[in-house]
Every structure is written in C-alpha cells, then in structure tokens.
N, C-alpha and C positions, 0 to 999 in steps of 0.2 A: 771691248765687249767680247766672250765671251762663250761660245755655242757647246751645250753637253745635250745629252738622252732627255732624263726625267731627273725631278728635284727628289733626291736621295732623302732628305727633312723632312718630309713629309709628314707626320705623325697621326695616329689612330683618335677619332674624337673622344675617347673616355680618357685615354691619357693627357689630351691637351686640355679636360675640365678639368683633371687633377690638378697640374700644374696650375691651372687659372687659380683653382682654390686655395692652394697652398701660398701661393702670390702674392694673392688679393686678399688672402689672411694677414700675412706680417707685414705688407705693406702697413694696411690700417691698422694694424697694433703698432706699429714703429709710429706712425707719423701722430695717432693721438698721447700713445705715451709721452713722447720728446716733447710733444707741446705743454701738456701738462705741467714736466717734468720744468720748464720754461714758466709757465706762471706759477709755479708754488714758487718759485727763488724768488721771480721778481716782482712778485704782487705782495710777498708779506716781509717785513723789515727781519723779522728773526731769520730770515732762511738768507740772505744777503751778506756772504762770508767770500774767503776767497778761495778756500774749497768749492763753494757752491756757483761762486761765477764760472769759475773753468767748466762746471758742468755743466750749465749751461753755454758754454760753445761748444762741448762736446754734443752736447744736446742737439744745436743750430747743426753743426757739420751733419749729424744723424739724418737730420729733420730733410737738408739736402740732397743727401744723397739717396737716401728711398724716392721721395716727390722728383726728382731730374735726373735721377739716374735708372735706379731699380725699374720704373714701370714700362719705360723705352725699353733698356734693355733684353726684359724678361719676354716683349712682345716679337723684340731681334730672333733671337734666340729659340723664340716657340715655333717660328714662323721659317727661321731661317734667312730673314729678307727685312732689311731696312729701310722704313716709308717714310722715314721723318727728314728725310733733306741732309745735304751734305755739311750744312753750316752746323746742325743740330746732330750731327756724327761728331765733329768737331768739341760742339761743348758738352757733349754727355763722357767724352774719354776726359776732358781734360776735367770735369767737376766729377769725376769718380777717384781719381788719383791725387786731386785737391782735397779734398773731406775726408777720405780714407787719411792724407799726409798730417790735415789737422786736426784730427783725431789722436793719433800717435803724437805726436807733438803736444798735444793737451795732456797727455796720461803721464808725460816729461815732467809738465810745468807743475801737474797736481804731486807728482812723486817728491818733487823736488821741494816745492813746495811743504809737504809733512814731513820730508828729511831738516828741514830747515828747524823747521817747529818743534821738532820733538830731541834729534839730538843735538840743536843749537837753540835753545829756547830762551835764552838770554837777548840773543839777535834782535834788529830791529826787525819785523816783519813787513811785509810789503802793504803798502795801500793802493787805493781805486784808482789810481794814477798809473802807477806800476802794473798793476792787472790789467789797465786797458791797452799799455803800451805791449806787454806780455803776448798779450790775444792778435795785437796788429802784427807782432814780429811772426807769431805762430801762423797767421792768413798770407803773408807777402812769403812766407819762406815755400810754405806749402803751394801755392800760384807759381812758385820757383821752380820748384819739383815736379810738377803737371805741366807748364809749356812747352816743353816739345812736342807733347801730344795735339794743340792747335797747330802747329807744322805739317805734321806729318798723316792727321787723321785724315779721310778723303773718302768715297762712295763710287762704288764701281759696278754695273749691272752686266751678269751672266744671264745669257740665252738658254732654257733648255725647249729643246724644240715637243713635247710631250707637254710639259706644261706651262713653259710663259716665263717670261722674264724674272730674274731673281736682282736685289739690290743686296749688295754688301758694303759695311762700314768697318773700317778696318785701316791700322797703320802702313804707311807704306814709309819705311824710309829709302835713303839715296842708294843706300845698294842692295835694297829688295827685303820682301819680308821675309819672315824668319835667319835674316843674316848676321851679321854678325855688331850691325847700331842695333836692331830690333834685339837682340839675347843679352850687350851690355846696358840696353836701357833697363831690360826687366829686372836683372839681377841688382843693377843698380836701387831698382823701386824696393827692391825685398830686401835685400842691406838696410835701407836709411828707413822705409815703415815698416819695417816687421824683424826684422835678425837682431839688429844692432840694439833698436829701443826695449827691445824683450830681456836683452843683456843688460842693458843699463836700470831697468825696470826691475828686474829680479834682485841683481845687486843691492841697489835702493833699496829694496823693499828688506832684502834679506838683512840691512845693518840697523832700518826702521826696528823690526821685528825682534832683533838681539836685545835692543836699549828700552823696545819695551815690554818684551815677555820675560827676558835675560836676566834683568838688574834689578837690586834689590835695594830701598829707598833704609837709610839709618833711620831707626825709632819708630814710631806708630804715624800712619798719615791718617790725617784727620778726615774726617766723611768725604768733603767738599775734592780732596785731594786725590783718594780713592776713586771717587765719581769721576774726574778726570780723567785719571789714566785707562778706566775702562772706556773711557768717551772716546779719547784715542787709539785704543785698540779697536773700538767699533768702525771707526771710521778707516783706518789701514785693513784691516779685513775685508771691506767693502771693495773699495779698490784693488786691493790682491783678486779679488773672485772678478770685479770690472776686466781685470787684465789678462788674468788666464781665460776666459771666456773670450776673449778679442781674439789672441792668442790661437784658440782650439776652432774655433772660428772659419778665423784667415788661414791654415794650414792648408785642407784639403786644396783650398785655389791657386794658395800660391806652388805646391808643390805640383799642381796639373799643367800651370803656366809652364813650369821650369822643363816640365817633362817633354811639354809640346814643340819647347825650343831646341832640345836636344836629341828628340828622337824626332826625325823625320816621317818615321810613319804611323808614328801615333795619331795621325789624323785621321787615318782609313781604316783604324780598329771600330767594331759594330759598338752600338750602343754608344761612344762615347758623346754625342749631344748630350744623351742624360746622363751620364757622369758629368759632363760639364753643367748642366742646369742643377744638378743638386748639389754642385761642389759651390757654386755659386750661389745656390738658395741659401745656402748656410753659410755663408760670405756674408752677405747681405743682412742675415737675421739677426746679426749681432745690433745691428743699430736697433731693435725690438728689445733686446736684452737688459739692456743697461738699464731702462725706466721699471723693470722688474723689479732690479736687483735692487735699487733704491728702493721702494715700497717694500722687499722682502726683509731689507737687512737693517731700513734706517725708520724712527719711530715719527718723524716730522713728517718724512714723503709718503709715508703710509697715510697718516690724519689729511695728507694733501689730495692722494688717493680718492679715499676714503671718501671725502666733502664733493670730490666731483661724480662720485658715484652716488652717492647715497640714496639713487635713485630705484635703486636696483635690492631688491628684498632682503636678500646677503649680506648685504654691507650695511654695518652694524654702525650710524654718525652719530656721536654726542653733541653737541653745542660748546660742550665745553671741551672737546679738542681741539678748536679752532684757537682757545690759548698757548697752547703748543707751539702752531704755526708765528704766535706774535702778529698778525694781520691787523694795522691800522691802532697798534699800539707801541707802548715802548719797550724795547728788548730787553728781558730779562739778563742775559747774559750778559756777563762780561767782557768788554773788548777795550784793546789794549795796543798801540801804538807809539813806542821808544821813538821810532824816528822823526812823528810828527807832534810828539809830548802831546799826544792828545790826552782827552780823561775820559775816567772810565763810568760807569751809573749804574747803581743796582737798582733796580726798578720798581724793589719791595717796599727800600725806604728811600729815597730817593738821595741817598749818601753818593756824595760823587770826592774824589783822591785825586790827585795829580799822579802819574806815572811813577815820579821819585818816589813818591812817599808809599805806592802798591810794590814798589822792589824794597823797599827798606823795611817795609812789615814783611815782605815776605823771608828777608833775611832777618830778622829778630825771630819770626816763629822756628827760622831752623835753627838759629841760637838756645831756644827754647827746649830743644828736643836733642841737640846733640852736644855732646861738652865742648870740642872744638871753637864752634859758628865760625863764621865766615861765608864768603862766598862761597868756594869749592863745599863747604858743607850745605849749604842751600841746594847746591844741585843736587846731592849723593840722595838728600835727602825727599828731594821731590826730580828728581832723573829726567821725566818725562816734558817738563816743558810749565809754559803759564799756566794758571788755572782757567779752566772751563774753556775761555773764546772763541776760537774757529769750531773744535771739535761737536764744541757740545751745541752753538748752533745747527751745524751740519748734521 
C-alpha cells in the first residue's frame, strides 16, 4: 500500500458525461452491430460461406471484447481506480489481447483465404471442416499469446490521504513494471498483432489486387463471368477498407504503449489520462466498424440491415429482399467443392453437375473463345477464379 496527497484523476463532471456518452455510444453500436452481423450469416443459408464464417468469429472476438473488456475498462480509466476484484483484472487484460490476437489472426485466414480463391482458383477450397478447425487453431494460438497476462496481472491499493483509497490493476512482472519483460512483452504484442499481419496483409492483398484489377481475360467473358470478377473485387475491397480501418485504429494505442515504455516520464505529462482515454476510445471503436462497413459496402448485409431495422421510418424493407438473403430456402448460388467432389445446384432449375463435368464445361467454353484451349487457356481466360461461389454469396 501506498500513501500520496490527493488523487491527481480526478476529473470535472461535464467531461466525465462526455466520456460516458462517447462510451456508451460505441459500446452499443458494436455489440448490436456484431450480433447482427452474426445472425444474417447464420440464420439464412445463402450468407453461410467461408468468407462469411471467419466473420463471424471476427464478429464473436468484437462482440467480446466491447461486453468484457471496453466497459470495465473505460470505468478503470475514468475513475482512475479498479472495483472489480483482482481475479477480474486478471481476465479483462488477458480477453483484450485474446480477441484483439483473434481478430488479426482471422483477417490472416480471410486474406489467405481470397489469395487461394482468386489466384489459385483451380485449388481444392477448404470446407466446414477445415474452417472449424482454422477458427480452433486461430482461439488456442491467440489464448497463447494472452497468458502471460493471467500471471502477471495483480491489484494493488494507494492511499491518498485527501481522498481515500485508490485500487490499480495493472502488470507486474518479476523485475518490475515498466522493465525490461514488461517492454519485450509489449513489443512482442505489436510484432505478431499489428506490424507483422499488416505486412503480410498488404502483400496479400497487394498480389490479390494485381490478378484482379491487373490481368486481362483472352476474348469476351460472358455476363455470368463479368459478374464474377466484380463480385470478387467487391469482396477484396471490403476487406482492404476492414483492414486499414484496424490498422488506423490500433495505431494511436499502440504507439502511446510504446512511448510510455520508453520514456519514463511520459507518465507525469498533463492531460495524458485523456490522450490515453481517446487513444483507446479509438482502439476500441473499431469493433463498431466493421458491422458498418458490411452494410456499407456489401448488398446482402445491407437487406440484413435493413430487415432488422425496418422499424425505423428511413429504412426503406421490401419483402422481396429477404430473397437476397436466401433465408429458409435453397441457395441460389453456386458452390463448388474439388476436394470433397461434392455438386453443385442451381436453384432456378434445379440442374445439378458433378464437379468433373462443371471443370470440363468450363474448359470447353475457354476452348470456345480462344484458339489454343486448354487448361492454361481456361485460366487466361477467366484469371480470377470459379464462378460466382464464395464471392458472390458474400
């Protein structure tokens, strides 16, 4: 324990309703969004892709970390003073660096994911198998990367004799804080969620984006073919703006962390609680975002939107865009599975093909169009990948 003057945190009541409103705004924009964003995927069969499952765990992680983390937090932080118990210091550091980790980790799997599809699109594509085992490696890697934080978290109460006792939650490692485990763990967190996957993530995106804005298909592609590759440009566009938004985000916080570890007295400069509250508001806001940017950018999650508002005098429901969603019918789209030779169904007429027989039309149509055929001409000629399936669900 402790003994100082007066608690220096203190802050003025108009600014602490600020901060409450600002709070308790993106809180509940984040937590109804993600939920949402959670039952359009898995309440209607068309929106049930493997684009769309990752986002929903990207979703789950969001959904986590605002409800367990943000509201403790934001309360630490306004107050100064930690009331929630030391057990509950413990799992609010370790599920903010767990859900941040499998968040980063999902934006991996979805990148890698549309690098697969669009410049290996011949590839067997992964199934519900594979995605659930994907999702378990992304939870146990991330639980990986967060335990030290149940080690080392702990609650320690200063006296100041003016006002009363204060609690802090807060790391201590074995040779003190701010030393030299507390600066390689942090650096360590910003390497492997935020420096490294932002490398790998741009790259990705940057060889996605060559093969599909880049390259130019031999002969005329037919409507269906067209609609495609914009389907997949929609869907890589989405996620580029998902990722620099993370990106822009996480910067202010992680560069305040970095700062606080290496200058020592950055802790005693004025004002900075609220630099750190707003470096962190904006941290945090990104999990509000991403259910946005789905409704902004993608024409399914809008109609998904849409159907749970349509309460609201602005928002404009048809009945018949609940067709869109595919809810409680059968998917229009085509899906398509090499590895598990499953078939495929068009839903208009209810034509179903064998796998072989959807690759060997599809190399007879590029036969059709370029003198060569072959395989390599199949691809030149349609570059971007299968028709329609993940994308154009998503």
């Amino acid at each position: 324990m402790n003994e100082h003057g007066s608690n220096p945190y203190i802050m003025h009541w108009y600014i602490t309703l600020l901060y409450i409103i600002i709070f308790v705004v993106m809180v509940l924009v984040a937590s109804g969004g993600n939920i949402i964003v959670i039952w359009i995927v898995l309440a209607h069969k068309r929106m049930r892709t493997v684009t769309n499952y990752f986002l929903v765990n990207l979703a789950v992680a969001d959904l986590m970390i605002t409800i367990l983390n943000t509201l403790f937090n934001f309360v630490y932080m306004l107050y100064s003073a930690w009331p929630f118990g030391e057990i509950y210091c413990k799992f609010t550091n370790f599920i903010s660096i767990c859900t941040i980790s499998a968040s980063v980790f999902t934006f991996m799997a979805i990148a890698i994911d549309r690098y697969m599809a669009i410049i290996h699109p011949l590839k067997p594509r992964i199934g519900a198998a594979t995605i659930l085992g994907l999702i378990v490696i992304i939870w146990v890697t991330s639980i990986a990367v967060a335990m030290p934080t149940l080690l080392v978290a702990k609650t320690s109460t200063i006296t100041y004799t003016a006002t009363g006792d204060r609690t802090v939650c807060y790391l201590e490692w074995p040779d003190g804080v701010g030393e030299t485990s507390d600066l390689c763990y942090n650096i360590f967190l910003m390497l492997v969620t935020y420096f490294i996957p932002l490398l790998i993530l741009g790259v990705t995106y940057l060889k996605v984006g060559v093969s599909l804005w880049g390259s130019q298909a031999i002969g005329e592609r037919i409507a269906r073919q067209e609609e495609t590759v914009r389907s997949k440009r929609r869907v890589v566009k989405m996620m580029i703006v998902v990722v620099l938004i993370f990106g822009v985000c996480w910067l202010p916080q992680n560069v305040l962390i970095l700062l606080s570890l290496t200058i020592k007295g950055l802790v005693d400069i004025t004002y900075l609680q609220h630099i750190y509250m707003i470096a962190y508001w904006i941290a945090m806001s990104n999990s509000m975002y991403n259910p946005i940017i789905y409704c902004w950018m993608n024409q399914r999650f809008r109609k998904g939107f849409k159907y749970v508002f349509q309460w609201l005098p602005f928002v404009h429901w048809r009945p018949s865009d609940a067709k869109g969603l595919g809810r409680g019918g059968v998917s229009t789209s085509v899906r398509m599975s090499v590895s598990e030779n499953t078939k495929y169904t068009e839903a208009n007429d209810g034509t179903s093909c064998s796998v072989m027989q959807t690759m060997i039309e599809r190399l007879e149509e590029s036969r059709c169009c370029s003198p060569q055929g072959g395989r390599n001409d199949a691809h030149k000629l349609y570059p971007h990948g299968k028709s329609g399936t993940e994308d154009e669900a998503l």
